[in-house]
C-alpha positions as CSV (number, residue, x, y, z in Angstrom):
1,X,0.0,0.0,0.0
2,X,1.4,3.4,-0.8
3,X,0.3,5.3,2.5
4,X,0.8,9.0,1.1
5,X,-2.3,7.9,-1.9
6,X,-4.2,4.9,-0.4
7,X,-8.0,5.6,0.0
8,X,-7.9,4.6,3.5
9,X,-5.4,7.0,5.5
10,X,-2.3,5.6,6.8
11,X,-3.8,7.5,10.1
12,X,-6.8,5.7,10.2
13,X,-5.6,2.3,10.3
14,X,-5.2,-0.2,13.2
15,X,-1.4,-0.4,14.6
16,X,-1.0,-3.6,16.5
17,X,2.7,-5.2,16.7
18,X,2.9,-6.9,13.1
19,X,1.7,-3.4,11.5
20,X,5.1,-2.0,13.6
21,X,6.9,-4.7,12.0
22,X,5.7,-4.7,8.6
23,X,6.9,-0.9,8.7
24,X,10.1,-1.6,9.7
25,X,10.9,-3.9,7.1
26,X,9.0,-1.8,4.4
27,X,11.8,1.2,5.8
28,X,14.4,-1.9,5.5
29,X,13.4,-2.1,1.9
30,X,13.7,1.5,1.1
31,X,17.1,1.6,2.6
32,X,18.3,-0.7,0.8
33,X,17.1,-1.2,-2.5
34,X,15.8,1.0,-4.8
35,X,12.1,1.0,-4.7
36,X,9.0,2.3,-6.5
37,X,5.3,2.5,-5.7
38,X,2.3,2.9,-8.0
39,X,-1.4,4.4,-7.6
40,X,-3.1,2.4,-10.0
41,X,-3.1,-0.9,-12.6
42,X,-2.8,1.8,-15.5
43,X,0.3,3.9,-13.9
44,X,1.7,0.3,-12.7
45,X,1.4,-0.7,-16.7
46,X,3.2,2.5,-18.2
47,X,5.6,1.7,-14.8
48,X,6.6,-1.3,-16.4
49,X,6.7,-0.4,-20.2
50,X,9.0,2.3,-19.3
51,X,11.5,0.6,-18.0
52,X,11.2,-2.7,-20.4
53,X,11.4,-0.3,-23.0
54,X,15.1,1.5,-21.8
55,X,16.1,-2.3,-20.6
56,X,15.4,-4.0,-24.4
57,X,16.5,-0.6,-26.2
58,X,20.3,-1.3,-27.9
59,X,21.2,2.3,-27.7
60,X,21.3,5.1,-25.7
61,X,18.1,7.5,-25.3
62,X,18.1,10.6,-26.9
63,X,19.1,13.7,-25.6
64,X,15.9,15.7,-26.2
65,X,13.9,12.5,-25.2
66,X,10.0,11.2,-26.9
67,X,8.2,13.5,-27.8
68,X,5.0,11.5,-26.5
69,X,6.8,11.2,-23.3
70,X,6.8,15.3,-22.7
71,X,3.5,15.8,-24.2
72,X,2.1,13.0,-21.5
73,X,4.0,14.7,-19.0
74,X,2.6,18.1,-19.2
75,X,-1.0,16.8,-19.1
76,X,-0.1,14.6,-16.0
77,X,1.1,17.8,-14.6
78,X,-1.7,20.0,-15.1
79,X,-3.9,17.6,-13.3
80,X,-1.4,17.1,-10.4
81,X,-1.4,20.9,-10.2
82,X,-5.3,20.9,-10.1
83,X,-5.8,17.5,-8.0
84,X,-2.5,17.2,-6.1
85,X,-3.9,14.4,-3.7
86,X,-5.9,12.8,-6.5
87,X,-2.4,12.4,-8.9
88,X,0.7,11.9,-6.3
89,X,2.5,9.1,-6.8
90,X,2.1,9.3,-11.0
91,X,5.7,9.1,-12.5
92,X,6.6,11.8,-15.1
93,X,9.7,12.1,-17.7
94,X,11.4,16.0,-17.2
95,X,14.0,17.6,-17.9
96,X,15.6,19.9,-15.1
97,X,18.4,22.6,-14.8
98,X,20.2,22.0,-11.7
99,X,20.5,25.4,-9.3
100,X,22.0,24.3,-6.4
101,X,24.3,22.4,-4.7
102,X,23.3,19.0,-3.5
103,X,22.0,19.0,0.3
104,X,20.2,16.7,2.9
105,X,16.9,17.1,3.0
106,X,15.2,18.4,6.4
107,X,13.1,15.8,8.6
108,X,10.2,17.8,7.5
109,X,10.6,16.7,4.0
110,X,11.7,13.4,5.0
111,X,8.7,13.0,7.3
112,X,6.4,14.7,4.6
113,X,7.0,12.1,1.8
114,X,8.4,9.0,3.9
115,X,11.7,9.6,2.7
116,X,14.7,7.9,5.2
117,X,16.2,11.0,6.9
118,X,19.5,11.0,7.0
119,X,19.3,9.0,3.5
120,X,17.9,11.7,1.2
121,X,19.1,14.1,-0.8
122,X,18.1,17.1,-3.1
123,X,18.8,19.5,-5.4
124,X,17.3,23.3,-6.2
125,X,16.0,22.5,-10.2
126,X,13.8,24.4,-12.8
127,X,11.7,22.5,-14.9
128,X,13.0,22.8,-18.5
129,X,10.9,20.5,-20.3
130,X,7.8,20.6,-20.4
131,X,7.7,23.8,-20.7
132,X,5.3,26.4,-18.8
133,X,5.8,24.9,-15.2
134,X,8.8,27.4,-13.8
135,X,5.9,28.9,-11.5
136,X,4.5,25.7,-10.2
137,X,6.0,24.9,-7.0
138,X,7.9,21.6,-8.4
139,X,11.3,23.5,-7.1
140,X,13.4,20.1,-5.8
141,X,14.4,16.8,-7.0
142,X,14.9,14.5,-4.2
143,X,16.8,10.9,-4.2
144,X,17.1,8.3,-1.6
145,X,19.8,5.9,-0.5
146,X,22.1,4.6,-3.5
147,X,20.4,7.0,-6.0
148,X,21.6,10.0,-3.7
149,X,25.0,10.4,-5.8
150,X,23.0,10.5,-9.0
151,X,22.0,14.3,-8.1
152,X,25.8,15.1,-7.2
153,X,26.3,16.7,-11.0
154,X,27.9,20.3,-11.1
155,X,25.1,23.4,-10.7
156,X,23.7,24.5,-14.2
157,X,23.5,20.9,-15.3
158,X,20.5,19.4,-17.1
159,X,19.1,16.3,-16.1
160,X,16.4,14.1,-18.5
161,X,14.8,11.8,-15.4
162,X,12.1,10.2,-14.8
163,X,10.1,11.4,-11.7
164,X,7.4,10.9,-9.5
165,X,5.2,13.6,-8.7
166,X,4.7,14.4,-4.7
167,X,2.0,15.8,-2.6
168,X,2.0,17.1,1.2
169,X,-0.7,18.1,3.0
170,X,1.4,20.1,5.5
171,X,3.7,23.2,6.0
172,X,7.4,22.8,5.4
173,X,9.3,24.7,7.6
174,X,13.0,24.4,5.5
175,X,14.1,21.8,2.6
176,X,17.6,21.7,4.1
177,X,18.8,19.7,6.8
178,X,20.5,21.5,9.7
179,X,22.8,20.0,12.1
180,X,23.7,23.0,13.5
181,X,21.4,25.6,16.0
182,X,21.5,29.1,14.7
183,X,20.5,32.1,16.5
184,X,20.7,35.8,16.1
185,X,19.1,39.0,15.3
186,X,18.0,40.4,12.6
187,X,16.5,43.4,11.1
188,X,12.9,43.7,10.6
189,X,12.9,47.7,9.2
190,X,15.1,50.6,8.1
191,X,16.2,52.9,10.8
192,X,19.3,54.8,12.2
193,X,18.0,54.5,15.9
194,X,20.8,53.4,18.5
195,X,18.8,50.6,20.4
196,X,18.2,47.5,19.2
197,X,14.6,47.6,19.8
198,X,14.7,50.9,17.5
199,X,16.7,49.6,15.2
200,X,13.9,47.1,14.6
201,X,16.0,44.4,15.3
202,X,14.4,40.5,15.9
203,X,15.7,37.6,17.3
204,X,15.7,34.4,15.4
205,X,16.2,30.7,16.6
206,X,16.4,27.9,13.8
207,X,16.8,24.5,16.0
208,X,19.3,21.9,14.1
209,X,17.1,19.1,12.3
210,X,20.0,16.5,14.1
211,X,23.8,16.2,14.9
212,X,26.4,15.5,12.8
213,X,30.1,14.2,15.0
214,X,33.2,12.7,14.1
215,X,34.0,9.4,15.2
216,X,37.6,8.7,16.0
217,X,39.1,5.6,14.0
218,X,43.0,6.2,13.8
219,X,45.6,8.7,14.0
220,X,47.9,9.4,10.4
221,X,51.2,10.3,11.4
222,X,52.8,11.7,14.4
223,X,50.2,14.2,16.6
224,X,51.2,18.1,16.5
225,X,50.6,20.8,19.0
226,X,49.8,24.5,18.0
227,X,52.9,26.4,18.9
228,X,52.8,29.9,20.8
229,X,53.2,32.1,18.0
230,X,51.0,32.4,14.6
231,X,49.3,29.3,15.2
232,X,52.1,27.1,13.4
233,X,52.1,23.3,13.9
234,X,54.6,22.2,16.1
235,X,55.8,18.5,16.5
236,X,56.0,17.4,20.3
């Protein structure tokens, strides 16, 4: 069952101690393999002639891709746009410029789309083809476990990918993961008062999503010491 488009709520459903174990291996599979869903017998069917279709073809796709695959992929978008709930889940074929650097993606969008935090990354894209969609909201690309280093291509690069389309009924705080606390002011208006409160200024507290650490393994070489003067290594 895809929980995020089943007709019966994920919510709504009876948790006893094999639903809490069918979960964890469901999160097992995720993890470790790389694993697709489908809404319906007809989006299972083009599912599976996709990917016979690039498995039986003898050369490479090209660049500028079917056209019948864009032209579906715009009309599967306009309905997803209309009837996000109704359409999640449905796969389409893009192409995307790449804006960003790769990052981790935040518990919130983890949590939002049952991605495996920690697991997940995403890029900042705009959607080149189909056309007519740079307004729409579809801002991210996001790939989990051994698909993560697919997305680590240099910023300005365009990627032709298949993609399923995602809806969630919830406000995202940030995309980004942070593993570091922040706080701070800042400045809400324009003002050359001397007080903080005149100058408008606001504090701020973003709370880290998690920790990152090191953990020691083993030591390279002979340990140094800063020494007193300019901060140059010095060996004991």
């Amino acid at each position: 069952m895809d929980d995020s488009t089943a007709m019966v709520p994920a919510r709504f459903v009876d948790r006893d101690e094999r639903h809490v174990k069918l979960e964890d291996f469901k999160q097992l599979l995720r993890d470790r393999h790389t694993v697709a869903t489908f809404v319906s017998a007809d989006d299972l069917a083009k599912r599976l002639n996709k990917d016979l279709r690039q498995l039986l073809s003898s050369s490479e796709p090209e660049a500028t891709g079917r056209r019948e695959d864009f032209g579906e992929s715009a009309d599967t978008i306009s309905k997803f746009l209309l009837l996000p709930a109704q359409y999640s889940g449905k796969q389409v074929r893009v192409v995307v410029k790449v804006l960003s650097e790769p990052f981790p993606a935040s518990r919130d969008i983890c949590e939002a789309f049952q991605l495996p935090f920690g697991r997940t990354v995403g890029v900042r894209v705009s959607l080149q083809n189909p056309s007519g969609f740079e307004r729409s909201g579809l801002d991210e690309l996001y790939a989990r476990g051994e698909q993560g280093p697919q997305l680590m291509v240099p910023t300005n690069s365009s990627l032709d990918v298949f993609a399923d389309l995602q809806f969630a009924d919830r406000h995202i705080r940030h995309v980004a993961a942070r593993f570091k606390s922040e706080s701070g002011t800042y400045a809400s208006i324009g003002t050359l008062a001397l007080t903080p409160t005149q100058l408008g200024l606001q504090p701020y507290y973003n709370e880290a999503d998690a920790k990152v650490a090191m953990l020691f393994s083993q030591i390279v070489g002979k340990p140094t010491r800063t020494g007193p003067k300019n901060g140059v290594p010095v060996t004991p």
